[in-house]
N, C-alpha and C positions, 0 to 999 in steps of 0.2 A: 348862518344866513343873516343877513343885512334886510333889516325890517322896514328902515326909516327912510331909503328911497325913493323917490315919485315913481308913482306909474308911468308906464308907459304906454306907449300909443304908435302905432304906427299909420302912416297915412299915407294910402296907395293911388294915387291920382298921375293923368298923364299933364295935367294943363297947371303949371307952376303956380297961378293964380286960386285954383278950387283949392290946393293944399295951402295958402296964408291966409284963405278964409274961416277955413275950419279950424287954425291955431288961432285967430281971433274970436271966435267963437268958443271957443274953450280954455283960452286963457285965464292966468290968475287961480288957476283950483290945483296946483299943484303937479302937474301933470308933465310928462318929459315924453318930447314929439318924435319921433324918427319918422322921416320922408322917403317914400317911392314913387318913385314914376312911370315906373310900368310892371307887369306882372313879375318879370323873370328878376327886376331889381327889387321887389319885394320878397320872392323866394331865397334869395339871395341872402339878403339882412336878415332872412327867419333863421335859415341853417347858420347862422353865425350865433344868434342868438331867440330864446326858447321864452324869456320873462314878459312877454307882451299881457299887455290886461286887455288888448282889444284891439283888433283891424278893422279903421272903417276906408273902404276900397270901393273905388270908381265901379261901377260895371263894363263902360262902354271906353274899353284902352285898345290901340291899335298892336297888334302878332298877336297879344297876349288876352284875351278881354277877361273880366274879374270872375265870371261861373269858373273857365277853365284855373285860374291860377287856383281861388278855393279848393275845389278839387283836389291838386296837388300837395295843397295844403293839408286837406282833410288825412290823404293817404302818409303824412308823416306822426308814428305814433307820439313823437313829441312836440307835434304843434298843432293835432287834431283837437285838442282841450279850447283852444284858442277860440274864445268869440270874434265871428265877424261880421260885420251888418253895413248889406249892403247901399249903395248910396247912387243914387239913378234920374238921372231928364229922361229917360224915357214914356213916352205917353200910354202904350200897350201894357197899362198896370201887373192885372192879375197874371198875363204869361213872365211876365219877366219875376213876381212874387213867387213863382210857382218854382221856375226852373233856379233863385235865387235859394231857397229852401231845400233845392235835390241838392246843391251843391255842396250844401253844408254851411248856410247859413245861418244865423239868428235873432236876423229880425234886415228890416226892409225900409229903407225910407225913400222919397220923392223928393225930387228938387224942385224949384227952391226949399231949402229945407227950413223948419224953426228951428230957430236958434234955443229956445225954451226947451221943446222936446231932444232936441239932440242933448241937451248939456242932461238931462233925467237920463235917459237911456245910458251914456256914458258914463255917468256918478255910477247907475246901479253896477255896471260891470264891473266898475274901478272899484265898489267897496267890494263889492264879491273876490277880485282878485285880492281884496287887502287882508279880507278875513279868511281864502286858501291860503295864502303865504305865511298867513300866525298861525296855524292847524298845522301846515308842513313842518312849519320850525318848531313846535312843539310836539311834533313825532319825531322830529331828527333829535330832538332832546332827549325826549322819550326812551328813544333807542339808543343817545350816545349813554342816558343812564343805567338803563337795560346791563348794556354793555358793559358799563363802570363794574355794575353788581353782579355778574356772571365772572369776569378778573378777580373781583375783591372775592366773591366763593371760590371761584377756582384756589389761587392761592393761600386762601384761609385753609381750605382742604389739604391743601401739601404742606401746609405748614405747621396742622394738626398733625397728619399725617409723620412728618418730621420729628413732631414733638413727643409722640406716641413710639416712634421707633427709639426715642434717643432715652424717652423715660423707660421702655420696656429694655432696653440695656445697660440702663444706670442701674433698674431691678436686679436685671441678671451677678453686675458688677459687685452691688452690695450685698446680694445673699452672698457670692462667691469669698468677699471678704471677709461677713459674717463667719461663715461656714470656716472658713480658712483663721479668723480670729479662734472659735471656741475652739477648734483640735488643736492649733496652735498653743493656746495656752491649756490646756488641758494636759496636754502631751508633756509643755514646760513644768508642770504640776511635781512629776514624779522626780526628777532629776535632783529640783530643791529638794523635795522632802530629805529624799536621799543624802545633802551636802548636811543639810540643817541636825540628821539623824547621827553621820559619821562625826561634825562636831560636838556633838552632846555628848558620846562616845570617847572622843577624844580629849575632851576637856574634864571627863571624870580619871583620868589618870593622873597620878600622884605626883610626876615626877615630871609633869607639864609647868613650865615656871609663868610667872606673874606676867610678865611680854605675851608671852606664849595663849596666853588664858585672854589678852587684850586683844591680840591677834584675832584669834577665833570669834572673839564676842564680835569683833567688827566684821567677817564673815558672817555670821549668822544672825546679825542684823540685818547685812545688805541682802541675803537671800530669802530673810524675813518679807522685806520689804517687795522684794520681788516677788513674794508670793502674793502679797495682797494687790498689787498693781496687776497679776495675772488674774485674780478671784475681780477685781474689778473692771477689768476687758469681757471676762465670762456675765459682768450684770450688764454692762453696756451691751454688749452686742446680741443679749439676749431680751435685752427689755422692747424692739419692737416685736419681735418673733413669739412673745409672748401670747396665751389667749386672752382678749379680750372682753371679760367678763365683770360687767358694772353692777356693782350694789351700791344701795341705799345704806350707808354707813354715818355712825357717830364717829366724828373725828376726835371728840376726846377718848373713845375707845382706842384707836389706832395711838394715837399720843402715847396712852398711857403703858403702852406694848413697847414701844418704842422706850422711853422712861425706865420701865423693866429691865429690857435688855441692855441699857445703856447705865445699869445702877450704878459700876464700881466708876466709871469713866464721871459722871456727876459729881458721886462722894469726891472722889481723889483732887478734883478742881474746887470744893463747894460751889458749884453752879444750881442757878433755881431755872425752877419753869412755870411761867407763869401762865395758864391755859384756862382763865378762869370763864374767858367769853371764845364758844366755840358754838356751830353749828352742826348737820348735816350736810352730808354732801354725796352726788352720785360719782364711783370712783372705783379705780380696780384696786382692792384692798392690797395685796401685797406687794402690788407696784407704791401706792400713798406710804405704805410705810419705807419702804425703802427710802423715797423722798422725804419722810419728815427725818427719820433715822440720816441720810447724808447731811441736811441742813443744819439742825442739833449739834452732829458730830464737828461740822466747821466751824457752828459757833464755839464749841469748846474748845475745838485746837487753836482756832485762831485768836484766843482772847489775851488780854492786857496783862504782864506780868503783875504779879501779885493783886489781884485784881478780880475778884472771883465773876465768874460768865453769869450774868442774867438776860434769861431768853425769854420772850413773850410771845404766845401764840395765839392770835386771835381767828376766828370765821366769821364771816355773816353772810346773807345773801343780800346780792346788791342788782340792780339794772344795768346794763350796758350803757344806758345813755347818763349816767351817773359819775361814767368812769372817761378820763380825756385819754382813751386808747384806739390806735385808726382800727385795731385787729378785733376790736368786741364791737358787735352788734349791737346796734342802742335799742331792740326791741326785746333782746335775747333776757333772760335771768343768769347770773352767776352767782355761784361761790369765791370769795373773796378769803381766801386764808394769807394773814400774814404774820411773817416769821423776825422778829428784830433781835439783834443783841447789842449787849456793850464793849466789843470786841474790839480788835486794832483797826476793824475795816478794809477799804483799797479806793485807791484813787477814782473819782467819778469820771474816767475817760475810760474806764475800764468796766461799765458798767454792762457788756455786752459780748466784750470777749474771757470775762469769767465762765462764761459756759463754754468754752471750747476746750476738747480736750486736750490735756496734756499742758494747760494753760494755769501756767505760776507767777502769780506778785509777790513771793516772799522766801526769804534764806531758806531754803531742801533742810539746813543743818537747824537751824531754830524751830523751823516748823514742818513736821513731814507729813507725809502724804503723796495721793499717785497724780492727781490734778485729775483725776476719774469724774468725781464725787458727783461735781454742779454740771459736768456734762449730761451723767445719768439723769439727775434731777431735771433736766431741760429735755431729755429725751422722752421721759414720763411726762411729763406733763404737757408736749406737744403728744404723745399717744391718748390723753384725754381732752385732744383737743382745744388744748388752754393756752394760756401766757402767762408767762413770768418775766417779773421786771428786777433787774436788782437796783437798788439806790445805795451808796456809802458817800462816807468821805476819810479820806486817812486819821484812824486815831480816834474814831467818833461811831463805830459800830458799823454793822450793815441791816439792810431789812431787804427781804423777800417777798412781793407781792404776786400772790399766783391767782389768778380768775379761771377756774374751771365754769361750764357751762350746767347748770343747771336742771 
């Protein structure tokens, strides 16, 4: 709606002369005239148009005189709002005031008329019509915003709704894999035993030659190898399915289990650990160990020939607003564990797809492994709702910064 238009006016007179009196008379204030000259030419210009701020109309017009056209006026629900005041030489005051008021009038004037009092009467309609037309246009807003925000929920809702349908079948999708991974390799479990079992069998016979013995050993490496790529499908796909069951844990306890189970792999490298500043942390205990147990384990496979692995494991608790990460909450507490070695590293363009599975920077034949390890470890520690960052550079170590929440 166009706000900044003049008013207008319409001016219902039979005698050409009373209608350029009254534009003089109100000239200069802003004001847009439309002229009639007799009743039915004023009905006329109405049904074309509805925006008038005011009729002031003759009384005394010949076919048509001003009570009847009012009238007509009044019975259009779209032009009955319309103020009109009417405008009279008549001398019989009070009848013509009386029958001017049944018509649907709003006020009465005498001619000669003031020009003072006309241009008052006229201002108060014209602001009246200036302040309905700001009221309307800000219902029509009102309403076109209404509207906006009834579309934006509407399709907010479907598009929840969408989102709900597509995530409750990603559910379905990934238990179904789940479920379909552990039987799968589970199933795969027995077949190797089996291969691994007939060459141990087979290579204790005397009369198996030195090829024959080389043969085999590299069978029962590869099916080695594939058992542990299937033992490590069975931690992956079982680490969300897991209960989730947090305790309040000393993390050099956990280390040190970890440490334990990993004695002869340590010796055999000379690798240290260095664990001397460690914290508390809330954590599902044998999910953390698995993860420090993965981390450890790549710091030793992957370290610097002759070169013995030194690993550093530090905790503390830190604040979120402490840490320049968009994923930690700067009001939140964490646990900050971080994991370094002196190892061969990986490229820093790679600092993010180390966690995906099945994901290798280096010779199968120099360094093996399933490419399992850091997915698992990424998998845990988004089940404790945390982040892990990795940072390296080639030939210069890696470090592992995890923020579990607190």
């Amino acid at each position: 709606m166009e706000l900044n238009h003049p008013v207008k006016i319409l001016l219902v007179d039979d005698k050409k002369e009373n209608l350029l009196s009254l534009q003089v008379v109100l000239a200069d204030r802003g004001y847009e005239f439309v002229e009639a000259t007799s009743g039915k030419d004023a009905l006329r210009i109405l049904l074309k148009s509805h925006d008038f701020a005011i009729i002031l109309m003759d009384v005394q017009m010949p076919i048509m005189d001003g009570f009847e056209t009012a009238e007509l006026i009044r019975q259009s629900e779209k032009l009955k709002h319309v103020p009109i005041i009417f405008l009279t030489a008549n001398m019989n005051t009070m009848e013509y005031v009386f029958k001017g008021y049944q018509a649907g009038a709003v006020d009465y004037m005498i001619k000669p008329l003031s020009a003072e009092i006309l241009q008052a009467k006229v201002a108060v309609f014209a602001e009246l019509h200036r302040k309905n037309q700001e009221l309307k246009h800000k219902e029509e807003q009102m309403q076109l915003l209404n509207n906006n925000v009834l579309n934006a929920n509407k399709i907010l809702q479907e598009r929840n709704l969408e989102i709900e349908k597509q995530a409750q079948e990603l559910r379905i999708a990934n238990k179904e894999l789940e479920s379909f991974t552990y039987i799968s390799s589970h199933d795969l479990q027995e077949p190797l035993r089996k291969i691994q079992t007939y060459i141990s069998i087979i290579k204790e016979r005397e009369n198996l030659s030195q090829n024959g013995h080389y043969n085999f050993d590299k069978v029962w490496n590869a099916a080695d190898r594939m058992r542990r790529l299937i033992e490590s499908l069975l931690v992956f796909s079982h680490t969300k399915e897991a209960e989730r069951k947090f305790e309040k844990v000393n993390l050099k306890a956990i280390l040190d289990d970890v440490k334990s189970e990993m004695e002869d792999a340590l010796v055999a490298k000379q690798a240290s650990i260095d664990c001397s500043d460690l914290c508390e942390a809330t954590v599902i205990p044998f999910q953390f160990t698995q993860l420090m147990y993965n981390l450890i384990s790549n710091a030793i496979k992957f370290s610097k020939p002759d070169v013995p692995p030194l690993i550093t494991v530090k905790g503390r608790i830190v604040s979120g607003s402490d840490v320049s990460h968009e994923k930690l909450l700067h009001d939140n507490m964490y646990c900050h564990i971080a994991i370094a070695d002196n190892g061969i590293g990986f490229s820093p363009q790679f600092s993010e797809k180390v966690f995906d599975i099945f994901q290798r920077f280096h010779d199968r034949d120099q360094y093996s492994g399933t490419g399992i390890g850091l997915a698992i470890v990424k998998r845990i520690v988004d089940n404790h709702n945390g982040v892990i960052v990795a940072s390296s550079s080639l030939m210069e170590g890696a470090k592992f910064d995890i923020y579990i929440p607190d």
